[in-house]
C-alpha positions as a Markdown table, in Angstrom:
| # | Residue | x | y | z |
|---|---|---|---|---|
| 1 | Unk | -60.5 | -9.8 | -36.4 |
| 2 | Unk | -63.0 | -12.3 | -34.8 |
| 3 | Unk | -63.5 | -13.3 | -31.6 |
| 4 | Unk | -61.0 | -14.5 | -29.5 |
| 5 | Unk | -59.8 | -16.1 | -26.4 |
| 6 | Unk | -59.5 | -13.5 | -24.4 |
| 7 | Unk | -61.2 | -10.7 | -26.2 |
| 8 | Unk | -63.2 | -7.6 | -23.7 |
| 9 | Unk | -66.4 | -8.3 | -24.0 |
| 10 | Unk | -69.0 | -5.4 | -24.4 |
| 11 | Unk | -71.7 | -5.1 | -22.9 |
| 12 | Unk | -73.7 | -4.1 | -26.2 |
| 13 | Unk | -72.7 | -7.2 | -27.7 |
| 14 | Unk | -71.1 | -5.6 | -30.6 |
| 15 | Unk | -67.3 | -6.2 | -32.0 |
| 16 | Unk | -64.2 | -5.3 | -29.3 |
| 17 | Unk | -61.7 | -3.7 | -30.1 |
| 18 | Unk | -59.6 | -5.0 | -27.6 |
| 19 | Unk | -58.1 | -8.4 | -27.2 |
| 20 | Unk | -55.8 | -9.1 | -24.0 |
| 21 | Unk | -52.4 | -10.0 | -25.0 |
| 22 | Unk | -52.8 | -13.6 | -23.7 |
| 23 | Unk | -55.0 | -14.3 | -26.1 |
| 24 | Unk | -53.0 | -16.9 | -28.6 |
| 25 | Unk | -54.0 | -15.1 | -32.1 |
| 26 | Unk | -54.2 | -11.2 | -30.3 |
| 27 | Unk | -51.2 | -10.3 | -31.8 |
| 28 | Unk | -49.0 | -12.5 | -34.2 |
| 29 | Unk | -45.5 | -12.1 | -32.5 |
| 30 | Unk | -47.1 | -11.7 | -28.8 |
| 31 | Unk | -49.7 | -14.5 | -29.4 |
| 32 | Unk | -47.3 | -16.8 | -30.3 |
| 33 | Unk | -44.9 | -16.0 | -27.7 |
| 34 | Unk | -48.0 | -16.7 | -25.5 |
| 35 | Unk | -48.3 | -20.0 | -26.9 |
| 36 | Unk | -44.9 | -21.1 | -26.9 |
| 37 | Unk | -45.1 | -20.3 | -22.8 |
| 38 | Unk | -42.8 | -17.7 | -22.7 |
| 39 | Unk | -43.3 | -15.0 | -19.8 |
| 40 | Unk | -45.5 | -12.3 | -21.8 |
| 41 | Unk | -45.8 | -8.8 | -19.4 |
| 42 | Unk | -49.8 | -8.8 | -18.8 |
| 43 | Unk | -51.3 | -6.5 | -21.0 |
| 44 | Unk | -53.9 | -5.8 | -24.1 |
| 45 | Unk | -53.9 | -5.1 | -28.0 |
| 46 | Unk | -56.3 | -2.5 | -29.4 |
| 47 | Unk | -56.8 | -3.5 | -33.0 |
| 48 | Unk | -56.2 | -2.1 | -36.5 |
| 49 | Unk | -59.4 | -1.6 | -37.3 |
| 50 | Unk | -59.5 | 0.8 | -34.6 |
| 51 | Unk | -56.4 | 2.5 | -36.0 |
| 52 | Unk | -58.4 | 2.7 | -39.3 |
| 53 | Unk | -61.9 | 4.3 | -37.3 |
| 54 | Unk | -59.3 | 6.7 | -36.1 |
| 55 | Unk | -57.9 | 7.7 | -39.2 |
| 56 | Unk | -61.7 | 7.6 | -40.4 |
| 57 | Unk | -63.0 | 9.9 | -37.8 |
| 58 | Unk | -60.2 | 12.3 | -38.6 |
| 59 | Unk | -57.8 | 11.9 | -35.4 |
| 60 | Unk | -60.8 | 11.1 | -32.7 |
| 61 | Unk | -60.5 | 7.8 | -30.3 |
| 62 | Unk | -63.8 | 5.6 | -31.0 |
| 63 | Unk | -66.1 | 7.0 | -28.6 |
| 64 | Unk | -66.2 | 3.0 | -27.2 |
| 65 | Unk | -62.4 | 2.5 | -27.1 |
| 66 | Unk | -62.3 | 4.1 | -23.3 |
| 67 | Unk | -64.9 | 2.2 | -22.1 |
| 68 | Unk | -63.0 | -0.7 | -23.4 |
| 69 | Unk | -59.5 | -0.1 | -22.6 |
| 70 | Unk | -60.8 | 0.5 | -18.7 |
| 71 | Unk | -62.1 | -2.9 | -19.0 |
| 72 | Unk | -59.2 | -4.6 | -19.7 |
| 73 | Unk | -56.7 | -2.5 | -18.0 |
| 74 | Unk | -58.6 | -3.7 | -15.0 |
| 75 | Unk | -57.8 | -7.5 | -15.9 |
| 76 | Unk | -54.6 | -6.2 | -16.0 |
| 77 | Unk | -54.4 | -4.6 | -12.8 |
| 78 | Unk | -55.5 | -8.0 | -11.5 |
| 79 | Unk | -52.9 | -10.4 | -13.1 |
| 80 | Unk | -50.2 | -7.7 | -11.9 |
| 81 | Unk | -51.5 | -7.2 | -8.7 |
| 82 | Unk | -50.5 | -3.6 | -9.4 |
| 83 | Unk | -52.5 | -0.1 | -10.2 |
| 84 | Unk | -52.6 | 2.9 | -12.6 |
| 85 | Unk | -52.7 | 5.8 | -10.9 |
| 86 | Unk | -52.5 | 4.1 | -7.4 |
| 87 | Unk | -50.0 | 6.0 | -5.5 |
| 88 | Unk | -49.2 | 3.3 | -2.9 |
| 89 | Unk | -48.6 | 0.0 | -5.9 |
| 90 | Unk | -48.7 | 2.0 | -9.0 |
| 91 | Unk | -48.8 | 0.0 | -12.6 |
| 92 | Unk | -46.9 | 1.8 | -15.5 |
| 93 | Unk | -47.4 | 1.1 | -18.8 |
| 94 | Unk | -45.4 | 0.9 | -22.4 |
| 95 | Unk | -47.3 | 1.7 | -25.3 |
| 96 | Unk | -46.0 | 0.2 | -28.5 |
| 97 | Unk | -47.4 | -0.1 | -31.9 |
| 98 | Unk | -48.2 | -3.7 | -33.7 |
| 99 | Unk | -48.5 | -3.6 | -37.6 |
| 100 | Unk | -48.7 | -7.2 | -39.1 |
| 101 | Unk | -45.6 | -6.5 | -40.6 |
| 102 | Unk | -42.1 | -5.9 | -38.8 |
| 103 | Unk | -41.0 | -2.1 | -39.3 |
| 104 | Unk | -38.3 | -2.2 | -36.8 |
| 105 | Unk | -37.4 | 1.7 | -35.7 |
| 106 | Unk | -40.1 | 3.1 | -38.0 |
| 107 | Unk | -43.4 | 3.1 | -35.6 |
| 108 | Unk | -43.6 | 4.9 | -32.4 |
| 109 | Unk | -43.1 | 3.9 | -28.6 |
| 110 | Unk | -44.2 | 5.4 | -25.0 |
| 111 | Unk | -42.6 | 4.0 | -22.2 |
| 112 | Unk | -43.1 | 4.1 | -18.4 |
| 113 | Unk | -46.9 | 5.7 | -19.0 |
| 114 | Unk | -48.1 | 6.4 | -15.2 |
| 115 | Unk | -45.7 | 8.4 | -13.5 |
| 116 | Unk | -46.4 | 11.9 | -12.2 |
| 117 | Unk | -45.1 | 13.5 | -9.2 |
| 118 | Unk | -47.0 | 11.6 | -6.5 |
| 119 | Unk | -46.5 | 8.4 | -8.0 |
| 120 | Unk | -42.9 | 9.2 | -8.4 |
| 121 | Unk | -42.5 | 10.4 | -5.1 |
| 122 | Unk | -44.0 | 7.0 | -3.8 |
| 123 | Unk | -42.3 | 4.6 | -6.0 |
| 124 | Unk | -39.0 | 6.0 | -4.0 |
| 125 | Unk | -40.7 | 5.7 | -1.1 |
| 126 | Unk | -42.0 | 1.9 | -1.6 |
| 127 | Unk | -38.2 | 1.1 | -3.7 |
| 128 | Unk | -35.7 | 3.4 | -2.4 |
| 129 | Unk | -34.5 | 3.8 | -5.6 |
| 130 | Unk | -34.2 | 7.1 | -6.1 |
| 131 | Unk | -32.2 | 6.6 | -9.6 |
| 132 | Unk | -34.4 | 4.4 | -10.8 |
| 133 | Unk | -37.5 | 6.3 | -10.1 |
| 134 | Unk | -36.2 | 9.9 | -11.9 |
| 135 | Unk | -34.2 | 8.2 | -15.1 |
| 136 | Unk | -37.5 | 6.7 | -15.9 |
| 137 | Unk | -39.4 | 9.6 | -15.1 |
| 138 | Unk | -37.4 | 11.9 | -16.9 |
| 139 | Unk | -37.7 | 9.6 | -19.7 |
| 140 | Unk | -41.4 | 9.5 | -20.0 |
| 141 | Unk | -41.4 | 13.6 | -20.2 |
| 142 | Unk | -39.0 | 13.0 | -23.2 |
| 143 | Unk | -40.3 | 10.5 | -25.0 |
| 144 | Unk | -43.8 | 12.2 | -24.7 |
| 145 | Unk | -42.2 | 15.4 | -25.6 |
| 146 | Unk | -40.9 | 13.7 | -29.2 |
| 147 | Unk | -43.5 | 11.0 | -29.8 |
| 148 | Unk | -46.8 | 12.5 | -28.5 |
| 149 | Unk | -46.0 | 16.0 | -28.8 |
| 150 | Unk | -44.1 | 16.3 | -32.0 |
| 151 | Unk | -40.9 | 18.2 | -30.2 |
| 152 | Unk | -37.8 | 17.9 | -30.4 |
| 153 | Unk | -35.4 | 16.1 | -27.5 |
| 154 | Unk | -32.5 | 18.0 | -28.0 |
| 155 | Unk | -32.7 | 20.8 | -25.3 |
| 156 | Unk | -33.6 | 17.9 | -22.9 |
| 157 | Unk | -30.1 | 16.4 | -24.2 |
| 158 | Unk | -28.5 | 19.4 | -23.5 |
| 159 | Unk | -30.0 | 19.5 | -19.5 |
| 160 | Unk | -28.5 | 16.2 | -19.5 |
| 161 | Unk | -24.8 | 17.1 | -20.9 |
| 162 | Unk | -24.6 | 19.9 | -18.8 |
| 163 | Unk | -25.5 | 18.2 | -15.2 |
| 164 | Unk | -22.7 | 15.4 | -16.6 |
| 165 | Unk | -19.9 | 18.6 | -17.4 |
| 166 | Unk | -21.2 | 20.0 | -13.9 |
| 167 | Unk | -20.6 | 16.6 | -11.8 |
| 168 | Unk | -17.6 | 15.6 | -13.9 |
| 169 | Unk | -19.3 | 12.6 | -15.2 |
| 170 | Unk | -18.8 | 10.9 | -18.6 |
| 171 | Unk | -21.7 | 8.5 | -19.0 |
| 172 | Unk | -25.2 | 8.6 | -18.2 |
| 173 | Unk | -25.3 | 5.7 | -15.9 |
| 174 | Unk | -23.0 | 7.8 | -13.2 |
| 175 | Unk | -26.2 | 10.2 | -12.5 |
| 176 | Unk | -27.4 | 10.1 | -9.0 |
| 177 | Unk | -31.3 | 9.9 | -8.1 |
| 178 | Unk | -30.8 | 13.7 | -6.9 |
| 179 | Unk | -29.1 | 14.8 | -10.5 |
| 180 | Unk | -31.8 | 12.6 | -11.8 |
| 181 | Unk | -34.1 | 14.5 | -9.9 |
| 182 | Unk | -32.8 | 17.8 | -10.8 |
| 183 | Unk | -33.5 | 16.7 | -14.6 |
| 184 | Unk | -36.3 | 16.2 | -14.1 |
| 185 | Unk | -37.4 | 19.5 | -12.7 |
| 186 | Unk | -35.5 | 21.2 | -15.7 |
| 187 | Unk | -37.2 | 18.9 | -18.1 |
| 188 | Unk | -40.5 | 20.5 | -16.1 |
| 189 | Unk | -39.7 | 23.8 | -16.8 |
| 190 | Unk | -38.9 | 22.8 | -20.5 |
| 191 | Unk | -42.3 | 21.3 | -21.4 |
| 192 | Unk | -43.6 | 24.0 | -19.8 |
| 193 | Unk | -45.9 | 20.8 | -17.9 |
| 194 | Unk | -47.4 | 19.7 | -20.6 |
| 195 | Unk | -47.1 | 16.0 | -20.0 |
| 196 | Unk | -50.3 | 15.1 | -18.3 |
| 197 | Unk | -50.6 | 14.7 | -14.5 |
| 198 | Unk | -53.5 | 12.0 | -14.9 |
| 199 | Unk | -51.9 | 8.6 | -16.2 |
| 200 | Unk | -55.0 | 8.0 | -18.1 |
| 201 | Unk | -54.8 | 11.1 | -20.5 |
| 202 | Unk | -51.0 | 10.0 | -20.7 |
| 203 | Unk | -52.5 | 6.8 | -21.8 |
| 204 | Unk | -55.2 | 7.8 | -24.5 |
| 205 | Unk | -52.8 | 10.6 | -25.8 |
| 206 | Unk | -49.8 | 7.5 | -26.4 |
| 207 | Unk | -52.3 | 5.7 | -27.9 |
| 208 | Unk | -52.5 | 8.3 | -29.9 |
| 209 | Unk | -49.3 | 8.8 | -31.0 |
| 210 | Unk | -49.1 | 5.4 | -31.6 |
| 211 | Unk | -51.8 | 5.3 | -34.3 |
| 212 | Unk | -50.3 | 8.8 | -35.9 |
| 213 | Unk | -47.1 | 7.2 | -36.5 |
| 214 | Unk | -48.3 | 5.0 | -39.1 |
| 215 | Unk | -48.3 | 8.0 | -41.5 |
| 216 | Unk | -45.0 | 9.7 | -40.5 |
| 217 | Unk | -42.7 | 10.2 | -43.2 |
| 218 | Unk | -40.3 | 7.3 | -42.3 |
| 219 | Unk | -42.9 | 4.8 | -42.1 |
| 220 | Unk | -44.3 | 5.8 | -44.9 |
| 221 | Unk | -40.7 | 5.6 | -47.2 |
| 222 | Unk | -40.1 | 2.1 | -45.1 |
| 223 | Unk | -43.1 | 0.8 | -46.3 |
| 224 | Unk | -42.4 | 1.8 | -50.0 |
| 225 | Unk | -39.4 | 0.8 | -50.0 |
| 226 | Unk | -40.1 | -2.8 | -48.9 |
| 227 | Unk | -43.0 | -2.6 | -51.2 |
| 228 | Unk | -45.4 | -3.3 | -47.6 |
| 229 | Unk | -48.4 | -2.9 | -48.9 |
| 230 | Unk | -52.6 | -3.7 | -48.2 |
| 231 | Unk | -51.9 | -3.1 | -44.4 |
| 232 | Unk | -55.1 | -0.9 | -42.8 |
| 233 | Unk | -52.6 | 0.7 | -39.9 |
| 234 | Unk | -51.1 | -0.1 | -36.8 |
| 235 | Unk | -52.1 | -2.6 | -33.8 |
| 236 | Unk | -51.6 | -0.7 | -30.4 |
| 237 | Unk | -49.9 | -3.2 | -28.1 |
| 238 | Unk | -50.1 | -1.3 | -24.0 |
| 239 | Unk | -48.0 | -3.9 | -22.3 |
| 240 | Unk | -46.8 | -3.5 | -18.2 |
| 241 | Unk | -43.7 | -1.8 | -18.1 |
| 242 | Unk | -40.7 | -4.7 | -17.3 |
| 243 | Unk | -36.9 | -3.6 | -16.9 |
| 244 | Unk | -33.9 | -5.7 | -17.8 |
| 245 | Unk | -32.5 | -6.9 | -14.6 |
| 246 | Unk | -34.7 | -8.7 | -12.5 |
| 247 | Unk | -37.9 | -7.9 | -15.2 |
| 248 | Unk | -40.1 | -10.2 | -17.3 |
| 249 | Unk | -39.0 | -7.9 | -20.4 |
| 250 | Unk | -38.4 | -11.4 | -22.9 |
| 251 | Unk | -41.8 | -11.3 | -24.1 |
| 252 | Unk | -42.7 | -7.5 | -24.7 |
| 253 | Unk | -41.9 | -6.5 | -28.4 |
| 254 | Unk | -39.5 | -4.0 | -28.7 |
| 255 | Unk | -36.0 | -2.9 | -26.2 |
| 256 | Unk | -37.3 | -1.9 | -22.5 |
| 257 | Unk | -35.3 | 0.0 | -20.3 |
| 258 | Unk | -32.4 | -1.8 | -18.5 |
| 259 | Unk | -31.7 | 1.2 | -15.9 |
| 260 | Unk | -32.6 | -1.2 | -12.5 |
């Protein structure tokens, strides 16, 4: 890819890997999304060829990609206004990935990257959404559990069915912040805490995951069976997190959470 509008510049002068997703030709679907004026969640596109120096280096971030990353999560943090990490105005974060070509349920997704106890604990404070707050917590520890972690969500299912048989309630949606809450403390106990504390290691380890998706086995058949082929990997597209009601969620790729 060569330099763009809106690309992080380094200061050793050689090639980013990071383009900010208001760039017009960052991305194909965000970029022209961009263009057409649509509202586009703030955020920044690590490239393929990164996802290739990955694969290269055997599983290991490019030692510059941090450095980078920081960079533009900081412009970021400016157009939003917002945080990571910040307890009192925290930023969260959705961490998708961006081949050229659409593979619609085949590639990997993080959502609501950020969140830890303290953060948590002041979102409520700042919203007084208690619901809001846990479902999306307890949804990060899940999805981290599966994507990042390789794990299975069923047991976290099964916390879930048996707060709903315990209250009486039939659908998710009927969950209180406290049973939400309560979730979330089991799904604790589950992971055995093994989704970070510092957003940033949630961030680099998504990223991650992200990248390792390209060769799971689904992708993998997808792209054979659509005959896909001559594609390096996977863009990495780390987009602020936007909900349904009331969000900006039109112009980030992919479903985002509607539980507001």
């Amino acid at each position: 890819m060569g330099a763009l509008e809106g690309a992080v510049k380094r200061e050793d002068g050689k090639q980013t890997s990071i383009y900010l997703t208001h760039a017009r030709l960052s991305h194909p679907k965000i970029g022209e999304m961009s263009r057409l004026g649509l509202p586009v969640p703030p955020g920044f596109v690590i490239t393929t060829t990164t996802c290739l120096d990955f694969f290269e280096a055997k599983g290991k971030m490019p030692a510059s990609l941090k450095e980078e990353y920081i960079v533009a999560l900081a412009k970021v943090e400016k157009q939003t206004g917002k945080k990571f990490g910040d307890k009192t105005n925290p930023l969260l974060l959705s961490v998708r990935s961006g081949a050229a070509v659409s593979m619609p349920g085949m590639m990997d997704t993080v959502l609501n990257l950020g969140l830890n106890d303290d953060i948590a604990a002041a979102l409520v404070e700042a919203t007084g959404n208690k619901k809001w707050v846990y479902d999306c917590y307890r949804r990060l520890i899940q999805m981290y559990q599966n994507v990042v972690l390789g794990k299975s969500t069923d047991p976290y299912e099964q916390v879930i069915k048996k707060v709903k048989a315990t209250k009486g309630y039939k659908y998710d949606m009927e969950l209180s912040g406290e049973d939400w809450e309560s979730v979330v403390v089991e799904f604790k106990i589950l992971s055995k805490g093994s989704l970070p504390s510092d957003p940033h290691e949630q961030l680099e380890t998504a990223i991650a995951a992200v990248f390792n998706s390209w060769f799971t086995p689904r992708a993998v058949r997808y792209r054979e069976y659509n005959n896909i082929e001559g594609l390096l990997g996977t863009a990495c597209n780390v987009q602020t997190m936007v909900w349904g009601k009331g969000g900006v969620g039109e112009g980030s790729e992919g479903e985002e959470e509607d539980t507001m």
